[in-house]
C-alpha positions in Angstrom: 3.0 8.3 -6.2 2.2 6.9 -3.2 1.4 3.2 -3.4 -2.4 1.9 -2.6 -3.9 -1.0 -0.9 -6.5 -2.5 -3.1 -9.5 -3.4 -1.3 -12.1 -6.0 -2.8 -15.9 -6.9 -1.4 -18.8 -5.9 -0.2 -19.9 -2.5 1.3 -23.2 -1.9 3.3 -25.4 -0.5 5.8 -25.6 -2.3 8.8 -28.7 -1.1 11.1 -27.9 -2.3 14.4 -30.2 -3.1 17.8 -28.8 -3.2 21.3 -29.6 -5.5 22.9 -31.7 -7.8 20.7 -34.3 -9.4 23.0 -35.2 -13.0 21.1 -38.3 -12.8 22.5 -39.7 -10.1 20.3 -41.4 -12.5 17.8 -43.8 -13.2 21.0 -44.2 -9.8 22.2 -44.5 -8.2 19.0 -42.1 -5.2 20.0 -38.8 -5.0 22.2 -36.8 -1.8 23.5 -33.4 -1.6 22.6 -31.3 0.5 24.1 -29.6 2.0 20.9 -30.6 1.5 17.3 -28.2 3.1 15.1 -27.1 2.9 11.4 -23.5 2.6 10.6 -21.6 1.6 7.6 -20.1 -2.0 6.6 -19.3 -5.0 4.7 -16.3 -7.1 4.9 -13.8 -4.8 2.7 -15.9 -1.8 3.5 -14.5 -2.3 7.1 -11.1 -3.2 6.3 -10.9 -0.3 3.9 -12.2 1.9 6.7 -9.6 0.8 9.5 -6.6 1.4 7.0 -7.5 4.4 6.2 -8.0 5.8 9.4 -4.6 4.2 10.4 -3.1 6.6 7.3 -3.3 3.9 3.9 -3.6 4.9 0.8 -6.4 2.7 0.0 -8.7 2.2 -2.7 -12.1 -0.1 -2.8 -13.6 -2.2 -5.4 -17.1 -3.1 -4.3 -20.6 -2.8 -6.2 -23.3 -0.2 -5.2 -26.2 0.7 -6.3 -28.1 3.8 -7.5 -30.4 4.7 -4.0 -29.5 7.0 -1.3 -28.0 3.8 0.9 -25.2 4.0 -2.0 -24.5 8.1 -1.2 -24.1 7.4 2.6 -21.6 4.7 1.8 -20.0 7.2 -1.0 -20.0 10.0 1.3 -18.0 7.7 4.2 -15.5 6.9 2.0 -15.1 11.0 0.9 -14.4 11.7 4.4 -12.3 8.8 5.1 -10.4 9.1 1.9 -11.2 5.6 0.5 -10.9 6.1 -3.2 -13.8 4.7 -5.3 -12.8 4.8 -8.8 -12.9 1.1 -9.3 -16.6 1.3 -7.3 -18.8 -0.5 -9.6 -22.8 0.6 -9.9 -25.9 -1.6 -10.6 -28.6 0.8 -11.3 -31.6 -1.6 -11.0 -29.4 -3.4 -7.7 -30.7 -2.2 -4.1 -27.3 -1.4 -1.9 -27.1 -4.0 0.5 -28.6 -3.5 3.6 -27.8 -5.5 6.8 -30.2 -5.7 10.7 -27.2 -6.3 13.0 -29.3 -8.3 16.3 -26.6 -7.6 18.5 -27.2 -9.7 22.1 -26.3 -8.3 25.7 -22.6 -10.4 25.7 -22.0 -8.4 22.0 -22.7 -11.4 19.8 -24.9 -10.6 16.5 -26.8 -12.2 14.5 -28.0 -10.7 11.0 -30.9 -10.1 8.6 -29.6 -9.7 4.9 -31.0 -9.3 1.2 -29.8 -12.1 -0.9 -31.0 -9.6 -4.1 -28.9 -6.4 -2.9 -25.3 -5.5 -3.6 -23.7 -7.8 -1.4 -23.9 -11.0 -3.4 -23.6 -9.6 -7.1 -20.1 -8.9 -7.4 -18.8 -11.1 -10.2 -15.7 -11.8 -12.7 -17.1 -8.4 -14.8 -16.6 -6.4 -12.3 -13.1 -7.4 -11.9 -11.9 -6.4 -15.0 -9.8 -3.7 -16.4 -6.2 -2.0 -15.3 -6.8 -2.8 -11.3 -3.3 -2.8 -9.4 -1.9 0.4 -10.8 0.5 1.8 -8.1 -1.1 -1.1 -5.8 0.9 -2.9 -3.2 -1.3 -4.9 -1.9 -4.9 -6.8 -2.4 -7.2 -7.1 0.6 -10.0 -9.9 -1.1 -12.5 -9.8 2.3 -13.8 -12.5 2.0 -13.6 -15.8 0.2 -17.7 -17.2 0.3 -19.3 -14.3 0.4 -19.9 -13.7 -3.7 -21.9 -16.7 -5.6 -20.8 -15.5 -8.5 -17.0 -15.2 -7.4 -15.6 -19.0 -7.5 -12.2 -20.8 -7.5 -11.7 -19.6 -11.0 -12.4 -16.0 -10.8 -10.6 -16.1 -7.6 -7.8 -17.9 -9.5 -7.3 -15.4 -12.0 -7.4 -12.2 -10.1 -5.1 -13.0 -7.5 -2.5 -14.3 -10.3 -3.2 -11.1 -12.1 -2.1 -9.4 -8.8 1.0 -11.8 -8.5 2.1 -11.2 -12.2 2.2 -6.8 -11.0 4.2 -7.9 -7.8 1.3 -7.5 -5.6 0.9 -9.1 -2.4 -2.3 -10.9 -1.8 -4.2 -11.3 1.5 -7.4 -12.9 1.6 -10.0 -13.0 4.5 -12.5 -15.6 4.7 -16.7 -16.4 5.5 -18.6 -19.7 6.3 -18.7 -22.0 3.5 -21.7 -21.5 2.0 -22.1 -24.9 -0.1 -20.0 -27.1 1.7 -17.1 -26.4 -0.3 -13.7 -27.4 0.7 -9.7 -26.3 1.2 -9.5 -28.9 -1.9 -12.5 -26.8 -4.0 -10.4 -23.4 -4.0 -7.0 -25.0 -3.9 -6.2 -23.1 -7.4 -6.8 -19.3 -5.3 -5.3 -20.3 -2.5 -2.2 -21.3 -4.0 -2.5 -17.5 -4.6 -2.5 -16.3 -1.1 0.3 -14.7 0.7 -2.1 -14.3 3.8 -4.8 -15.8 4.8 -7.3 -15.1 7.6 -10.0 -17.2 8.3 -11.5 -17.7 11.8 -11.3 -20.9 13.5 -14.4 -22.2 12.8 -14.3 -21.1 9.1 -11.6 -22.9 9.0 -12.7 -26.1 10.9 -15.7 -26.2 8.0 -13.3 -25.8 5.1 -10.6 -28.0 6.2 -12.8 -30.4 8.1 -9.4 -30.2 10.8 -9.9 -28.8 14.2 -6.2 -28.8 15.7 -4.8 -25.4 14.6 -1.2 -27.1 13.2 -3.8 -29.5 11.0 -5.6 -26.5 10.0 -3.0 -24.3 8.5 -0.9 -27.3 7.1 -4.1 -28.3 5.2 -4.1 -24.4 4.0 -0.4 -24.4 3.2 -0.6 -27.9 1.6 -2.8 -25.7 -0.6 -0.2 -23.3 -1.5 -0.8 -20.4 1.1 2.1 -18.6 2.1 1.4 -17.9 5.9 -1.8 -19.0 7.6 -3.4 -16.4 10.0 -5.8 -18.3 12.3 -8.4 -16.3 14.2 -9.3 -17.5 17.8 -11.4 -14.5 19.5 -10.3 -14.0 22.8 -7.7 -16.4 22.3 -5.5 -14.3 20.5 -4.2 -15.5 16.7 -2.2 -18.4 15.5 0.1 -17.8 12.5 2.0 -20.3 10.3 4.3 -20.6 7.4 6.7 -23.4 6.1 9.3 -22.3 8.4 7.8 -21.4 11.6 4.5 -21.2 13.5 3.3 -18.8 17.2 0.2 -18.1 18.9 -0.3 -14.3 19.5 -2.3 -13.5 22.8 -5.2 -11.4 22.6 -5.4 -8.0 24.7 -6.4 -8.9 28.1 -9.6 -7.7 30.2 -11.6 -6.1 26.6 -14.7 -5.2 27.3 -17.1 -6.9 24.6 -20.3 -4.5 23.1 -20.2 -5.9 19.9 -18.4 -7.9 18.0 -19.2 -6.9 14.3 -16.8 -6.2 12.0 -13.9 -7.5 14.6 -12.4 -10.0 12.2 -12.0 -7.0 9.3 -10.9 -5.1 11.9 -8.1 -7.6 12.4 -7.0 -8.4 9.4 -6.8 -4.5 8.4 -4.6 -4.3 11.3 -2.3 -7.2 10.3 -2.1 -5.6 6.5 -0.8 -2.4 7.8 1.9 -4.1 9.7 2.6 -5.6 6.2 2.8 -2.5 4.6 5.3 -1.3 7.0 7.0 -4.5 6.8 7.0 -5.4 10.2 7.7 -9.5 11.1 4.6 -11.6 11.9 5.1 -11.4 15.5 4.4 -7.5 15.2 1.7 -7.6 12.6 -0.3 -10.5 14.8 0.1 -8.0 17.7 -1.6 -4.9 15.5 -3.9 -7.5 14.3 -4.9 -8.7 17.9 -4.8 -4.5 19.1 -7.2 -3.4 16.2 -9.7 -6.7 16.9 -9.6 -5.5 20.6 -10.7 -1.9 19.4 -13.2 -2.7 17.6 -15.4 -5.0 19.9 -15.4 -2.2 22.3 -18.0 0.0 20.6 -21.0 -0.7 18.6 -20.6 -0.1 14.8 -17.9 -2.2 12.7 -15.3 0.1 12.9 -16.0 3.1 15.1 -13.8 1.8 17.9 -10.5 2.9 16.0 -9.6 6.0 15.5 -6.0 6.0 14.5 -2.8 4.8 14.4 -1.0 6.4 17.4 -4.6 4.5 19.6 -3.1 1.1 18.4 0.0 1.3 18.7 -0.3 2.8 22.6 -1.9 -1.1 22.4 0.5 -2.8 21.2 3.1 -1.3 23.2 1.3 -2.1 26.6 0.5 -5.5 25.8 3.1 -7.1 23.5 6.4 -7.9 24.2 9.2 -8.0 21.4 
């Protein structure tokens, strides 16, 4: 059987405005020039861009009973995202998220604290998970109140016990918590992937070798900073690079670009390809995605990010 990527977090609708005039609170109405509805959420996206780069992969999120939940259900049927580990809450609304997406791409979002997107919990977690798995995509640290250091803890040693690499993307800190707070899941984490100012508030570092050595004095295996337009910096025990991002992308929005990312950096390591390569399919699939609005609709497969990686990295 062929083996799966386990995929953990949050899938939503995102309704999204271009471009979001900040002056509509004084005017009382604003034309956008598209308003559209697409899917998302952290491992909703990542799940989506592995698929469509031909991963087996499977999602463990929470949905609820309402017709937001059969759009999301009927994505994943024509993407091939398997949702037998999907989790419902009958009397939870699916999370829903207004994407304010400004003229340079930037965004800026309405959410429901109540909905689908913070509920996910130990309990849901449960049961024979990593069957067949190869690896577990948990996108993103912060983003579940009811998902802390210890919950984290013992599902990513459940998936070191089966052998299963663990990648873990990351939010803003939501309570000031610190590297030090989750030192017990990190010491979990083959990958990590926060961005740089994620990782500036956990760490309270802001040189990138500071950063990750603060991560890896936690126990992570190889730090995988995101810089935007800057490209990536990675680091392990043994060695450390900066990866240049693609040149001359034009920006329309920039949701869902970090999932994007770190999707395309998983797939290298499913094809076990060195850091150097996976950082350059990271950086090609972050490029991608910023080029159309929606979180994920500017990838459409594998041969499209590849014909990026072969024009812009060099081996």
């Amino acid at each position: 059987m062929k083996e799966k990527i386990l995929v953990v977090g949050a899938a939503i609708l995102d309704v999204l405005a271009e471009p979001a005039d900040e002056h509509v609170f004084e005017t009382g109405s604003s034309p956008a020039d598209a308003i559209t509805m697409r899917t998302g959420g952290d491992a909703l996206n990542e799940a989506t861009v592995l698929a469509k780069l031909g991963r087996n992969v499977r999602l463990l999120t929470v949905l609820g009973s309402d017709p937001a939940s059969e759009i999301i259900r009927g994505h994943c049927r024509k993407y091939g995202i398997g949702l037998e580990l999907a989790r419902t809450e009958p009397g939870v609304d699916t999370g829903i998220n207004v994407v304010l997406v400004k003229e340079n791409g930037e965004r800026s979002f309405l959410t429901n604290p109540h909905g689908t997107l913070r509920v996910l919990s130990g309990e849901h977690l449960e049961g024979e998970l990593f069957r067949d798995v190869k690896i577990l995509c948990f996108a993103s640290i912060f983003v579940f109140p009811r998902l802390g250091n210890a919950e984290m803890e013992r599902l990513f040693q459940r998936a070191k016990k089966q052998g299963v690499l663990v990648c873990a993307d990351m939010t803003k800190r939501k309570n000031g918590e610190t590297a030090e707070d989750i030192r017990g899941a990190l010491a979990c984490v083959d990958y990590l992937f926060p961005n740089y100012e994620e990782a500036v508030l956990v760490t309270g570092k802001r040189e990138l070798h500071e950063i990750a050595d603060t991560f890896l004095d936690c126990g992570v295996g190889n730090v995988v900073i995101k810089c935007g337009d800057k490209g990536c910096f990675v680091k392990n025990r043994e060695m450390f690079f900066t990866s240049p991002a693609v040149p001359g992308v034009p920006c329309v929005d920039t949701t869902g670009a970090g999932d994007s990312f770190a999707a395309g950096f998983v797939y290298a390591l499913s094809e076990k390809m060195d850091l150097q390569t996976a950082a350059a399919y990271a950086n090609a699939c972050g490029a991608l995605a910023v080029q159309k609005l929606g979180a994920a609709e500017g990838i459409d497969n594998i041969v499209q990010v590849e014909n990026v990686v072969k024009k812009y990295h060099s081996p």
